[in-house]
MARTORMI-53942 format. One line per field, with one value per residue (C-alpha): residue in one letter; x, y, z. Coordinates in nm, 2 decimals, m for minus. Each point is the difference from the previous one (the first is absolute). Example, Ala and Ser with C-alpha at 12.3 -4.5 7.8 and 13.67 -1.06 7.14 Angstrom:
residues 2
koldren <- c(A; S)
c1 <- c(1.23; 0.14)
c2 <- c(m0.45; 0.34)
c3 <- c(0.78; m0.07)
//
This chain:
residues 125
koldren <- c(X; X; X; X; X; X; X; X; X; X; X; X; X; X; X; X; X; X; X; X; X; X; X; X; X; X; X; X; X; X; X; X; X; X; X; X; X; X; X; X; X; X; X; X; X; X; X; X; X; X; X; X; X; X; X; X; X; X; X; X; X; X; X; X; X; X; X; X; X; X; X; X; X; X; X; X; X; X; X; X; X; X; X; X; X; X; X; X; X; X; X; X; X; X; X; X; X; X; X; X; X; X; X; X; X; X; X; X; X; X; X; X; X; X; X; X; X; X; X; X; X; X; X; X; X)
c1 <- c(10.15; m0.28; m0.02; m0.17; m0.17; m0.06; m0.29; m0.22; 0.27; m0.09; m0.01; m0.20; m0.03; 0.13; m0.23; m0.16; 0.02; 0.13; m0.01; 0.27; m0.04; 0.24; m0.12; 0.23; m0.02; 0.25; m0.02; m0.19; m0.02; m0.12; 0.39; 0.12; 0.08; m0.07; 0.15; m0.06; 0.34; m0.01; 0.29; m0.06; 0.25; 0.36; m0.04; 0.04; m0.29; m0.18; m0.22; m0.38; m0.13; m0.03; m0.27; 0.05; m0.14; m0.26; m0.08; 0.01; 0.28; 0.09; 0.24; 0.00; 0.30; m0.04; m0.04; m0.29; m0.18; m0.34; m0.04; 0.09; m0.13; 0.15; m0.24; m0.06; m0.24; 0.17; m0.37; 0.08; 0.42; m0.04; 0.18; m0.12; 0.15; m0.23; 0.11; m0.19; 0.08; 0.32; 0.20; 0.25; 0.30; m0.18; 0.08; 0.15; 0.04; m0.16; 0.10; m0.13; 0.22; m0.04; 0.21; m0.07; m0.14; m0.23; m0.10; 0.30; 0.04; 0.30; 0.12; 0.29; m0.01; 0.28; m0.21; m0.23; 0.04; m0.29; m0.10; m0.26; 0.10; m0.12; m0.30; 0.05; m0.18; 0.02; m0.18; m0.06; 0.03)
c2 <- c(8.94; m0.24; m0.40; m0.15; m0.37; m0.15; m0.28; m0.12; m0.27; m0.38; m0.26; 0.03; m0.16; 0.15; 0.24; 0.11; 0.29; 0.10; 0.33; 0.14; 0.23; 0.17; 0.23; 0.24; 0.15; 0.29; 0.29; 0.19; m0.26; 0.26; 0.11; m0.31; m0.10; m0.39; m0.27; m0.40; m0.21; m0.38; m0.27; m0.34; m0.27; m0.01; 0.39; 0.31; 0.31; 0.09; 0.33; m0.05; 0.32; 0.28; 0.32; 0.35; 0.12; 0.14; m0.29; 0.20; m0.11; m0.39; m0.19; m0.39; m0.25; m0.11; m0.32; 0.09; 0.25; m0.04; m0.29; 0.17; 0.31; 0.21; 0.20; 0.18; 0.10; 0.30; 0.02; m0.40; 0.05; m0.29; m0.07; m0.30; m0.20; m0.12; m0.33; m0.15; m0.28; m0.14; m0.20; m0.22; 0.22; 0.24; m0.25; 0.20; 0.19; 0.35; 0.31; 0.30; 0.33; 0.39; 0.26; 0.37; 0.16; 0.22; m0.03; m0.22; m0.37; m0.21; m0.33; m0.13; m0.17; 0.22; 0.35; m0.17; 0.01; m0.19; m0.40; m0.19; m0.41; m0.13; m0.20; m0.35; m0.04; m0.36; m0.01; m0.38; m0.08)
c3 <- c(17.26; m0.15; 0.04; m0.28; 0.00; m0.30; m0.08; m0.26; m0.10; m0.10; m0.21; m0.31; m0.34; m0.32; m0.16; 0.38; 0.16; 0.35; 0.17; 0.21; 0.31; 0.16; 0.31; 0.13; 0.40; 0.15; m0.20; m0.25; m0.31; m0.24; 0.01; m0.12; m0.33; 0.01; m0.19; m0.07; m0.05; m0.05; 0.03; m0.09; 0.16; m0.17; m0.16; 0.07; 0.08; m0.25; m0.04; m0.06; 0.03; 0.23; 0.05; 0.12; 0.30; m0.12; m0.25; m0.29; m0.17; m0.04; m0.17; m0.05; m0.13; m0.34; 0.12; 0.20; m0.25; m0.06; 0.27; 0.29; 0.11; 0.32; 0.19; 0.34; 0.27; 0.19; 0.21; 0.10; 0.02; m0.25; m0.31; m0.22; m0.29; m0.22; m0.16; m0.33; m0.25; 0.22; m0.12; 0.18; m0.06; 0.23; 0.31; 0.23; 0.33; m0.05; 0.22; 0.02; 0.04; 0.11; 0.02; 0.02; m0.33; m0.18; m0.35; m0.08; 0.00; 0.01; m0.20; 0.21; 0.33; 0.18; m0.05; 0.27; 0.37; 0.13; m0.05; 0.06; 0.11; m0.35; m0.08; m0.19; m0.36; m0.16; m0.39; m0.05; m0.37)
//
């Protein structure tokens, strides 16, 4: 089993940047394949992105693409969201995810077993 806590979240203006953190204790992170979900108030989870665990492979929502960038630190047992050019629709709780992988990463929120307790991000307009 592996707990994950998530930080990093905030309250930013439109057009910054944030950088999310989410540090994982318990087991051997470099098995994990990691994932970031958001839901904003009123909707449903959303996909963001997500990383194998080795970090080679990454895939990012199109509504994310070329903002966002999913990375990981297996040395640290940290994964990290990095968050440019927000905008407000990006206001939301973000989780992070892991389940047990290799060189595979997964887009839907049930292929994952672990969660972190969510970090608030607010984009001011």
């Amino acid at each position: 089993q592996v707990q994950l806590v998530e930080s990093g979240g905030g309250l930013v203006q439109a057009g910054g940047s944030l950088r999310l953190s989410c540090a994982a204790s318990g087991r051997t992170f470099s098995s994990y394949v990691m994932g970031w979900f958001r839901q904003a108030p009123g909707k449903e989870r959303e996909f963001v992105a997500t990383i194998s665990s080795s970090g080679g492979r990454t895939y990012h929502a199109d509504s994310v693409k070329g903002r966002f960038t999913i990375s990981r630190d297996n040395a640290k047992d940290t994964g990290y969201l990095q968050m440019n050019s927000l905008r407000p629709e990006d206001t939301a709780v973000y989780y992070c995810a892991a389940r047990v992988g290799g060189e595979y990463y997964y887009t839907r929120g049930p292929e994952y077993d672990y969660w972190g307790q969510g970090t608030q991000v607010t984009v001011s307009s």
